[in-house]
MARTIPA-804322 format. One line per 5 residues: number of its first residue (from 1); their letters; for each residue x, y, z of C-alpha. Coordinates in steps of 0.5 Angstrom, whole numbers, plus 500, padded with zeros to 3 digits. Layout:
BEGIN
NUM = a = X:Y:Z; ... .
% end
This chain:
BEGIN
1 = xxxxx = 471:465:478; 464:463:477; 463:460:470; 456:462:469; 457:468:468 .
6 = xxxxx = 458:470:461; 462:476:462; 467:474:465; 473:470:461; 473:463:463 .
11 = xxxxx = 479:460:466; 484:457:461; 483:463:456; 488:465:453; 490:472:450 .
16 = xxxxx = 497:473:447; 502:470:451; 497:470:458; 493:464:461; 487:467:465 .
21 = xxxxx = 487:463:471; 483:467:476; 478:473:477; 482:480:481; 476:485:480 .
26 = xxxxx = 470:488:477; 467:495:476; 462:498:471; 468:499:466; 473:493:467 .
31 = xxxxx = 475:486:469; 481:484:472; 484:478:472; 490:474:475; 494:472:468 .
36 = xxxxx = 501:467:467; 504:470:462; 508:464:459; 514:467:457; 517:469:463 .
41 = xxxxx = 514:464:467; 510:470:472; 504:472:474; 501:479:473; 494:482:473 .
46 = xxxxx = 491:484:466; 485:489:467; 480:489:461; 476:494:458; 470:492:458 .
51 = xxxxx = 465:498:460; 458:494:462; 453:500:459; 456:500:452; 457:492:452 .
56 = xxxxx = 456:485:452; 460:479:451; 460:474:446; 465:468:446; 471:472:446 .
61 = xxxxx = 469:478:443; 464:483:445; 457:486:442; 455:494:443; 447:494:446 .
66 = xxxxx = 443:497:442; 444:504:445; 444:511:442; 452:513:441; 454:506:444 .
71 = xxxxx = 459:504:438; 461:511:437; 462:512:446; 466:505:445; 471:507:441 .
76 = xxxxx = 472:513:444; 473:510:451; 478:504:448; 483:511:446; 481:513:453 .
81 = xxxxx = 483:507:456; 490:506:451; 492:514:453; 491:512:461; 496:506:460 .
86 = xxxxx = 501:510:457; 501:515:462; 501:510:467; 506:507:464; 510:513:465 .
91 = xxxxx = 509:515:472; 515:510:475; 513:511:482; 514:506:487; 507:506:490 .
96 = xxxxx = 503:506:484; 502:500:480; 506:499:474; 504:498:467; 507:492:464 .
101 = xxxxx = 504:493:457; 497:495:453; 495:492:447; 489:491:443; 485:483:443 .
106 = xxxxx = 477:481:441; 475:487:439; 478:491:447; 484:493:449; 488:490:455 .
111 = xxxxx = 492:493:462; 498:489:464; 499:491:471; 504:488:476; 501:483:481 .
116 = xxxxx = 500:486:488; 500:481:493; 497:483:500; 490:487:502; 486:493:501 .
121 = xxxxx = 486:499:506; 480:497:507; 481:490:509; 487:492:514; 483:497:517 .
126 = xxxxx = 478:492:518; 483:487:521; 486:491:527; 484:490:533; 484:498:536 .
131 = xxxxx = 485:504:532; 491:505:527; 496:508:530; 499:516:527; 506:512:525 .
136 = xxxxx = 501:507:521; 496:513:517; 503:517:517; 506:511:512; 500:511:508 .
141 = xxxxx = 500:519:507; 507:519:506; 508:516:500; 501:516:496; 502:523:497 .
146 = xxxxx = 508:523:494; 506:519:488; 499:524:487; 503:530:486; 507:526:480 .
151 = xxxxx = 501:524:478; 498:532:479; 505:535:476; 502:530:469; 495:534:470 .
156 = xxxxx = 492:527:471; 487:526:476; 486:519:480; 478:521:481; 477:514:485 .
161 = xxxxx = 482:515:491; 479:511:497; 481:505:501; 478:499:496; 484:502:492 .
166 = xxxxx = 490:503:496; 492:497:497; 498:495:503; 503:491:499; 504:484:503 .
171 = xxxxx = 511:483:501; 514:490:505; 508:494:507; 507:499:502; 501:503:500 .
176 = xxxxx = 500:502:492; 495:507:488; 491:502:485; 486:504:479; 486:511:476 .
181 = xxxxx = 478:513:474; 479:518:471; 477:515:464; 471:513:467; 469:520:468 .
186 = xxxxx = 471:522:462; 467:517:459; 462:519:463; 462:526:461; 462:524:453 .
191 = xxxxx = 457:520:454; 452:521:458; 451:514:462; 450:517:470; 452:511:473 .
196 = xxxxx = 453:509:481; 458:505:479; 462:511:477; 461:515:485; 465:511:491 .
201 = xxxxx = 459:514:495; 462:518:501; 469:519:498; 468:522:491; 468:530:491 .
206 = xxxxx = 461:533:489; 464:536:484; 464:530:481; 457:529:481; 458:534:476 .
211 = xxxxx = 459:533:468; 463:540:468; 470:536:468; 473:543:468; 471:543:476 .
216 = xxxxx = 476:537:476; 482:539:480; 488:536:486; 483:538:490; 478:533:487 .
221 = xxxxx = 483:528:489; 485:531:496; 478:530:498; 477:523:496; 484:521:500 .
226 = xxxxx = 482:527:506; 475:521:506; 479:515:506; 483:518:512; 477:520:515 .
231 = xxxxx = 474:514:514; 481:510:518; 481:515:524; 473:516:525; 471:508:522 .
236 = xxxxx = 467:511:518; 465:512:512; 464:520:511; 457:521:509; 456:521:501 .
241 = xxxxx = 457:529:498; 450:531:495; 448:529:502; 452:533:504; 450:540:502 .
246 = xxxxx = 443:539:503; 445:539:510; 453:538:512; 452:534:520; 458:530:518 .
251 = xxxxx = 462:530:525; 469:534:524; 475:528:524; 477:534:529; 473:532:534 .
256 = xxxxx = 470:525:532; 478:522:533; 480:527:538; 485:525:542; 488:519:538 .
261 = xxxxx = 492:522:533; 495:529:532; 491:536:532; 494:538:527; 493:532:523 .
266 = xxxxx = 485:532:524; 484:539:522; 488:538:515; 483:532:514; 477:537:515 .
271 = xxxxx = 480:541:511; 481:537:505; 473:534:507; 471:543:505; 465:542:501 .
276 = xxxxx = 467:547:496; 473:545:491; 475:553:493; 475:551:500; 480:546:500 .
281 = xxxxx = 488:545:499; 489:547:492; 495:542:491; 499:536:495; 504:541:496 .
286 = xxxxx = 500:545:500; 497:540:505; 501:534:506; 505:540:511; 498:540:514 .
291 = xxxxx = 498:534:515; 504:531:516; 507:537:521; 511:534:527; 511:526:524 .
296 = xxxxx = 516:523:527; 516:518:521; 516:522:514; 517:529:513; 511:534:512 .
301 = xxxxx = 516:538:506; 518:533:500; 525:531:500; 530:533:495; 530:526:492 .
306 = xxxxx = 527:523:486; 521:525:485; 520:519:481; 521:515:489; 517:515:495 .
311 = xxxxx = 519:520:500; 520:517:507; 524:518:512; 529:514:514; 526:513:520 .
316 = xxxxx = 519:510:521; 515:505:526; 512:499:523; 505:498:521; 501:492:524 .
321 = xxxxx = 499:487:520; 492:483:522; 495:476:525; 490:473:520; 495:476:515 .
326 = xxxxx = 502:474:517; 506:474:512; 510:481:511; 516:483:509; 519:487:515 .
331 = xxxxx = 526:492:512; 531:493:517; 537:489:519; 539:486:526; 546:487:528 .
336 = xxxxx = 545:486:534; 541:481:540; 543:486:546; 550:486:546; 554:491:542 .
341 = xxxxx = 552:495:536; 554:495:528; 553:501:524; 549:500:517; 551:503:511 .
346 = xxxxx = 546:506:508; 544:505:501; 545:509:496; 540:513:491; 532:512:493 .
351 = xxxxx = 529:506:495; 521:505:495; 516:507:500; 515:502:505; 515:499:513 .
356 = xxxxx = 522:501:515; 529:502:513; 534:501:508; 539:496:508; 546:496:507 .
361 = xxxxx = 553:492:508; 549:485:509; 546:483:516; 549:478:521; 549:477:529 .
366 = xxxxx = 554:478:534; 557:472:536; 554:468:542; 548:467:544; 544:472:548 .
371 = xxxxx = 539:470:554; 535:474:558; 533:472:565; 527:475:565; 524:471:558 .
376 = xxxxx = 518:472:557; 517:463:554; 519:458:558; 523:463:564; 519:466:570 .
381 = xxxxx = 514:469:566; 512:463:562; 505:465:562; 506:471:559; 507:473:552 .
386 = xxxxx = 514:473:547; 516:480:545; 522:482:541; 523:490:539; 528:493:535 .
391 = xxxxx = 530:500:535; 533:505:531; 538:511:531; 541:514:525; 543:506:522 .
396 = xxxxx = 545:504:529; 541:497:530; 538:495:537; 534:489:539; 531:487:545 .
401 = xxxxx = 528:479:545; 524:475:550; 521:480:555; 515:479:558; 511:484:555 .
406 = xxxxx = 511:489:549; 513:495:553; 517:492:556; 521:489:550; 520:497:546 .
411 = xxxxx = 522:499:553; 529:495:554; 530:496:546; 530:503:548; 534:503:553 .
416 = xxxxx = 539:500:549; 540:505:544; 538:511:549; 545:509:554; 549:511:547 .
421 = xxxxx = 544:516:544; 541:521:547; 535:522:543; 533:520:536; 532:513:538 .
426 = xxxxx = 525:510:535; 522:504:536; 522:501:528; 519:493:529; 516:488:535 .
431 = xxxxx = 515:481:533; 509:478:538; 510:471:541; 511:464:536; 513:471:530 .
436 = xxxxx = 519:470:527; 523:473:522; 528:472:517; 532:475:511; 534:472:505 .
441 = xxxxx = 540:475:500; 544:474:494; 550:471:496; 554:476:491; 550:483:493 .
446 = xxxxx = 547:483:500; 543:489:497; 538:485:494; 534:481:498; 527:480:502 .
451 = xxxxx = 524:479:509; 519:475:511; 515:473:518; 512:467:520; 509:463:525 .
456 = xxxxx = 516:458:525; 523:459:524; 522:455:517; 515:458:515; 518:466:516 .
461 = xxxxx = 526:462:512; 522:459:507; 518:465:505; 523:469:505; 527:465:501 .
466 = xxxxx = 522:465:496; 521:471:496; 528:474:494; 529:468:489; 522:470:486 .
471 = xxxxx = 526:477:485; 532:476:484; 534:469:483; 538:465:488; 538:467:494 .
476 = xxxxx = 540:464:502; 538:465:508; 542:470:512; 539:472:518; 533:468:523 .
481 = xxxxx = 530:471:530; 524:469:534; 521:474:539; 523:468:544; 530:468:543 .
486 = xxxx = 531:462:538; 536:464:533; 537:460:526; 544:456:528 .
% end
């Protein structure tokens, strides 16, 4: 946070119960700060109204510029920003983010929002070494798909989908729809500010470029979201709407990313890509069909589970985080270190969208240690690469350590659980060399628990138990492994 800037709040302020410590984000009509809340002892983020064409901060209160209407727009905005708090407040869905609390303090209002510890979409695209894979964009679409048909259902636009704002949850994975535009459209609109800082240039739709908010629709935020997957299959941003329809040279996903991901996945981003808001899918219902058809790891066909939860299936593949970013919660449990198998008793109810699988009846190893010859760190193939692999069927849980290379990890897995099964076998985690992972769990509800991966066995426990006790209270460690075979004793 830089203290010379006069319109940020300085470390230390205190508002109510919270003490900024750090600065989130900033656009043209809020900041974001990193807050403790004394009372609880817990971090959240506090998101300010402060719209920088109407305002300017003085001390701790805020003094309107001397514009026509800048009080009278003001006002207006602030019942805008307490109607979107309120409306979010309400969603419940596990991947948008959670209101806490809106009040009013020096002469603005404020945004209590759960912290959300990891990176953008952005930034993890920015971080992998090859394209993301069609499993991977298929865990992002699932479940944020889910999430804007609630919000589409409350006749709420998000009006500012892009990668900047979708954020992957460090702790498990999960995609979380960050800040709704849609009061900074409608403030727009009411006042007649035409500001860039209202537009994400090459993922807002044309017909918001327009004052006419009556064009606004699901389809407006099916052309932001068709953008922002565009933008993850091609690796680049889509060209900016208004260029667009002066000449439309935008390459179709279908072929600039031919080859990589499904057919029918691609056509549905072009589709949602259509220039004409008549032109596009009129609904989440209508696309997520065309988009996900034939994912192998979320339904193309909302489930019948709550629609206040995401809707993933049970059996998914986990997304690659950058190695710089090593520490993420991976959800399954290993019953089984190339021996035997342990049937796991799916939970009840729904659970939120994340990297991999539910967790019941707790987690534990068969007895006795298991080396394979062909280990991959300190065996006959030293100078290769560690690779653990686990794999999926229907609850039955198969691992496979210490191979000398990816694939053949993920195929010894395999083989594993296609001896058993014939089909439906499906790869869900690969830990590469010096990876570890390991869970931690209340002692008296095994159900309650988190994991984590680290470089050490002691980073991934320690991170693991922290992360559960920071959710649930005390916890223990009830299970390590190491891609190269070493076992917490």
């Amino acid at each position: 946070m830089d203290a010379r800037d006069e319109t940020l709040l300085p470390p230390g302020t205190r508002i109510d119960q919270y003490v900024v410590t750090g600065i989130l984000g900033r656009g043209g009509f809020g900041i974001t700060y990193l807050i403790r809340d004394e009372m609880l002892n817990k971090e959240f983020a506090l998101k300010e109204f402060f719209p920088e064409d109407l305002v300017r901060r003085d001390g701790h209160s805020l003094k309107f510029l001397s514009k026509a209407n800048a009080e009278e727009d003001y006002r207006w905005g602030l019942r805008k920003f307490f109607d979107e708090a309120r409306l979010l407040a309400q969603f419940n869905h596990a991947n948008i983010i959670g209101v806490r609390r809106v009040f009013e303090a020096n002469d603005t209002a404020y945004m209590v929002l759960d912290l959300v510890r990891g990176m953008t979409f952005e930034k993890w695209l920015r971080g992998l070494d090859s394209r993301p894979t069609q499993d991977e964009l298929d865990l992002v679409a699932g479940p944020l798909l889910s999430a804007l048909a609630l919000v589409h259902e409350n006749r709420t636009w998000h009006l500012d989908i892009s990668p900047e704002n979708i954020m992957i949850r460090g702790e498990d994975g999960s995609p979380i729809l960050l800040d709704f535009g849609a009061s900074r459209f409608e403030i727009k609109q009411h006042s007649q500010l035409v500001s860039a800082l209202v537009f994400k240039s090459g993922y807002s739709a044309p017909e918001q470029y327009t004052s006419n908010a009556d064009r606004y629709g699901p389809w407006t935020d099916i052309y932001a979201f068709a953008a922002t997957l565009y933008r993850a299959v091609t690796g680049e941003r889509p060209m900016e709407a208004t260029s667009r329809q002066l000449s439309d040279d935008l390459p179709p996903a279908s072929q600039a990313a031919a080859g990589h991901y499904r057919a029918s996945f691609l056509a549905a981003i072009d589709e949602g890509l259509r220039l004409s808001p008549h032109g596009r899918p009129q609904s989440v219902q209508e696309w997520r069909p065309m988009l996900l058809e034939g994912s192998e790891v979320v339904a193309a066909e909302p489930s019948t589970m709550s629609r206040h939860t995401s809707q993933v299936s049970q059996q998914t593949s986990a997304m690659r985080v950058p190695l710089a970013y090593t520490t993420r919660l991976i959800k399954t449990s290993l019953s089984e270190i190339g021996g035997g198998t342990r049937k796991r008793r799916v939970l009840t109810g729904a659970i939120a969208a994340s990297l991999l699988l539910l967790l019941g009846g707790g987690v534990a190893l068969l007895a006795g240690g298991y080396r394979n010859p062909f280990a991959a760190c300190g065996g006959m193939f030293s100078n290769a690469d560690c690779w653990a692999a686990v794999v999926d069927h229907g609850g039955n849980i198969f691992a496979r350590v210490e191979e000398p290379s990816k694939a053949a990890a993920e195929a010894a897995a395999l083989k594993r659980c296609t001896e058993r099964f014939d089909q439906g076998c499906k790869v869900i985690a690969t830990l590469s060399k010096d990876e570890c992972w390991a869970l931690a769990e209340t002692p008296a509800d095994p159900t309650r628990w988190r994991a984590s991966m680290g470089t050490s066995m002691e980073l991934a426990q320690r991170d693991a138990r922290w992360e559960c006790e920071r959710s649930f209270g005390m916890c223990q460690v009830a299970l390590t492994f190491c891609a190269d075979g070493k076992r917490a004793e």
